[in-house]
N, C-alpha and C positions, 0 to 999 in steps of 0.2 A: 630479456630476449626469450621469446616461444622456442619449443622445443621443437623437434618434428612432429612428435604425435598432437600438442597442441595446434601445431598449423594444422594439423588434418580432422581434429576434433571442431576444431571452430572457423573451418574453410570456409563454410557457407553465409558466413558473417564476413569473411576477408575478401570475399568475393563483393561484397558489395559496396561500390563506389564510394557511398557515404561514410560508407566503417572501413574497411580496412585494417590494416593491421595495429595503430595506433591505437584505433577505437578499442579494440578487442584488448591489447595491453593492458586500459585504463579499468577495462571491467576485471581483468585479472587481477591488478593491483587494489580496486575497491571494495570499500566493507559495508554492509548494509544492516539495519536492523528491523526485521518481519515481527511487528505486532498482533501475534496471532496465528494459530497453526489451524484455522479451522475452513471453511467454504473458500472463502477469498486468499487466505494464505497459504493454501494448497499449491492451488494454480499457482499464485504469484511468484511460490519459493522454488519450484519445480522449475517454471522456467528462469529465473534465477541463476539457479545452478547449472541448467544445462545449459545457461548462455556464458557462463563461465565468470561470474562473480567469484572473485577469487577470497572472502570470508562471508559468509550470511552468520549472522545472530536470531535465532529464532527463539521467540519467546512466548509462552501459553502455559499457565497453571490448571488446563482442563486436563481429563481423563476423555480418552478412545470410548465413544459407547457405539452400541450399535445405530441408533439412529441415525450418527455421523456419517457413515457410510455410504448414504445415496448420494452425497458431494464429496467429502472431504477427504480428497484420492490422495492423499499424503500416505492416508491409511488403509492397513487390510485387517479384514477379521480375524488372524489371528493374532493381532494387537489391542481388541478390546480389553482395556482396565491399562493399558500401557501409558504413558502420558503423551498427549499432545506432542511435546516438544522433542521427546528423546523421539518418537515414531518417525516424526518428520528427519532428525538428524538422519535416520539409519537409510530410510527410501534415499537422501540427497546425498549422501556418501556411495550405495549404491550404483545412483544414476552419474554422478561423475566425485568418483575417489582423488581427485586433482585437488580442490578447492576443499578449505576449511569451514566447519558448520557445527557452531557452537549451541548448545542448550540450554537453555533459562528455563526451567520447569518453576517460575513463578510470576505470580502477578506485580507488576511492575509499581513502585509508588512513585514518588515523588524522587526521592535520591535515587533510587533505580534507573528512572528516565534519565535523569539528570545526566550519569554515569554512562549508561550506553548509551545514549543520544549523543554526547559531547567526542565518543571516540568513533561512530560511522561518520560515512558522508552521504548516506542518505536515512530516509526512515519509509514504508511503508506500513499505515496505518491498517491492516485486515482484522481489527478487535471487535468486541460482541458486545461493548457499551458505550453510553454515550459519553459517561465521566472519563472512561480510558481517553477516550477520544481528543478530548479537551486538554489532558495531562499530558499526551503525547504531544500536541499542536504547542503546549505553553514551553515544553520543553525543545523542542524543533527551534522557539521564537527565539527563547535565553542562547542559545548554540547558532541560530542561521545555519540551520541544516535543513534542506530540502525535504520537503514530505511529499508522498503520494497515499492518496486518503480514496476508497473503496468503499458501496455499499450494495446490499443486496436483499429482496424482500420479494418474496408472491412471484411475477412476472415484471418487476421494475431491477434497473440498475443503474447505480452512477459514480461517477468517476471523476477525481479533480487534482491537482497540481498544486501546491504549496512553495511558491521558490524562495524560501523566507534568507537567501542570502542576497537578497537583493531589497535595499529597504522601500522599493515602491510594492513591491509582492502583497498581494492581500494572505490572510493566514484563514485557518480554519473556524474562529471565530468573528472573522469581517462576515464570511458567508450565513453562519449559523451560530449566532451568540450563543451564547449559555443559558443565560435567563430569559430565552424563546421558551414559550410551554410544547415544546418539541414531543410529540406522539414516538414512542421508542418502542419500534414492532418487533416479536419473536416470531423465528421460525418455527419455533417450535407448536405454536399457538394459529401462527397464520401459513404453514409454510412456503417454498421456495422451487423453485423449479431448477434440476440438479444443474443442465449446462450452464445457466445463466453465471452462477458463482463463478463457473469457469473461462465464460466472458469476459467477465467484469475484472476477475484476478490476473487473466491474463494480459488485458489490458493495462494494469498495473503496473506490473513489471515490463512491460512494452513503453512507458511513461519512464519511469524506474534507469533504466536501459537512454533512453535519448536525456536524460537530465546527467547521469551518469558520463556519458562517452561526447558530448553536447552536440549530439544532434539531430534536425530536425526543429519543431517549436512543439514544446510540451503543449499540457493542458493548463498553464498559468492565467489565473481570471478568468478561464474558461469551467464549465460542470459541463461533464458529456452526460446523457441521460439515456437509458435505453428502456424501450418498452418491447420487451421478447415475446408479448403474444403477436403484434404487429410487425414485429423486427425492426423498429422505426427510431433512429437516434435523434436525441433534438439536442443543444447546444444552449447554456446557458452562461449569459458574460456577467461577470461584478468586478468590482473594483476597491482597491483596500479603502476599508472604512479609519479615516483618520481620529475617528473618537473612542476606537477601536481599545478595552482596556486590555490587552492581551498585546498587539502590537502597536499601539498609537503611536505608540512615545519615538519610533524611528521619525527619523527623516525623510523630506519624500512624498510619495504618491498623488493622488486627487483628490481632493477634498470632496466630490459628488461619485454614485456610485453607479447604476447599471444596474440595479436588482427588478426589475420588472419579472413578474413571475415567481418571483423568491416565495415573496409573502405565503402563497399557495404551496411552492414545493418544499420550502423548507419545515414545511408540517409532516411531510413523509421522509424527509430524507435521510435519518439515521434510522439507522438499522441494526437489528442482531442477527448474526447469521446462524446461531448455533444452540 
């Protein structure tokens, strides 16, 4: 049961027909794990916390530089040389001291994922390579844990749904194999335009949030795409690929898929934010 000051902190969610007090319960009871403290897991973790996820695991082996600063509002300047992850704990304790916000000040392998992926109930992907990427998706697949997967480059952003507890759910390699010769863009080289990050991440956790509390219709087999010089989202649908070595082996899905368009976007679509 909420307290009073929780009814009051997270009124404006209880107010809403759809969430209610139930809804809001289930975020306070759930645990999530943020891949990545940098452009996208800013935003994502921020509101996160303020929506009242009641453990976040944020995990990032980078250091606070200055460059990070035109997006990644987890941070202030005088946390340069701080790390990623402890920076971020201290802003989300801050912004709501209710809710627990663990620190992983390192880069995740193989048994890591394994590890924290098997004890959340969700995972959002905001990491800054493509290999992370793939290791978090294989480990989401081993566990059937839900992912939300985020990208961000120049004036493009996209956003997609993983409900890998469900075995018709396409996973992050149906979309974008591995052995694609995937072009893998730096901001640092091309950069990024600051709100966009703050788009794309907040949307995340917006996804995050209705998978969590179930409701709503995520973005499952769907890619939201956004192009911020035009403000124009376009929609892209797939469907899991059964020969898929990452997920094949479930039970399930369609044997034909929906990639119209793939072929072209998934040459841009990972990305590094940082």
């Amino acid at each position: 049961m909420m307290d009073d000051q929780q009814l009051l902190r997270y009124a404006r969610h209880i107010l809403l027909d759809e969430f209610g007090i139930e809804a809001q319960e289930r975020l306070l009871a759930a645990r999530v794990l943020i891949v990545g403290a940098g452009g996208l897991g800013s935003p994502a973790a921020f509101y996160m916390a303020s929506s009242g996820v009641g453990h976040i695991v944020l995990a990032d082996d980078d250091e606070v530089d200055l460059g990070n600063l035109q997006r990644q509002i987890l941070h202030t300047t005088d946390r340069i040389g701080a790390f990623k992850a402890e920076s971020g704990k201290k802003t989300l304790a801050a912004l709501n001291p209710e809710i627990q916000v663990q620190a992983l000040v390192r880069r995740l392998d193989d048994h890591d994922l394994a590890e924290q992926v098997a004890a959340v109930d969700l995972v959002l992907d905001c990491c800054d390579n493509f290999a992370t990427r793939h290791a978090v998706n294989r480990a989401c697949v081993a566990h059937r844990k839900p992912l939300v997967s985020g990208a961000a480059i120049r004036f493009a952003g996209q956003i997609s749904v993983f409900d890998l507890r469900h075995d018709d759910a396409p996973c992050y390699h149906c979309l974008f194999p591995e052995a694609d010769d995937v072009e893998e863009l730096r901001c640092a080289t091309t950069g990024v335009l600051a709100p966009l990050v703050g788009i794309v991440g907040s949307t995340q956790a917006a996804e995050a949030i209705k998978v969590l509390t179930g409701m709503g219709e995520p973005l499952v087999g769907r890619m939201l795409c956004l192009d911020a010089l035009t403000m124009q989202w376009n929609t892209i649908r797939f469907k899991r690929d059964p020969a898929c070595p990452v997920c094949g082996h479930r039970q399930g899905g369609d044997a034909t898929g929906d990639r119209d368009g793939l072929a072209d976007a998934g040459r841009t679509a990972v990305f590094r934010q940082s």
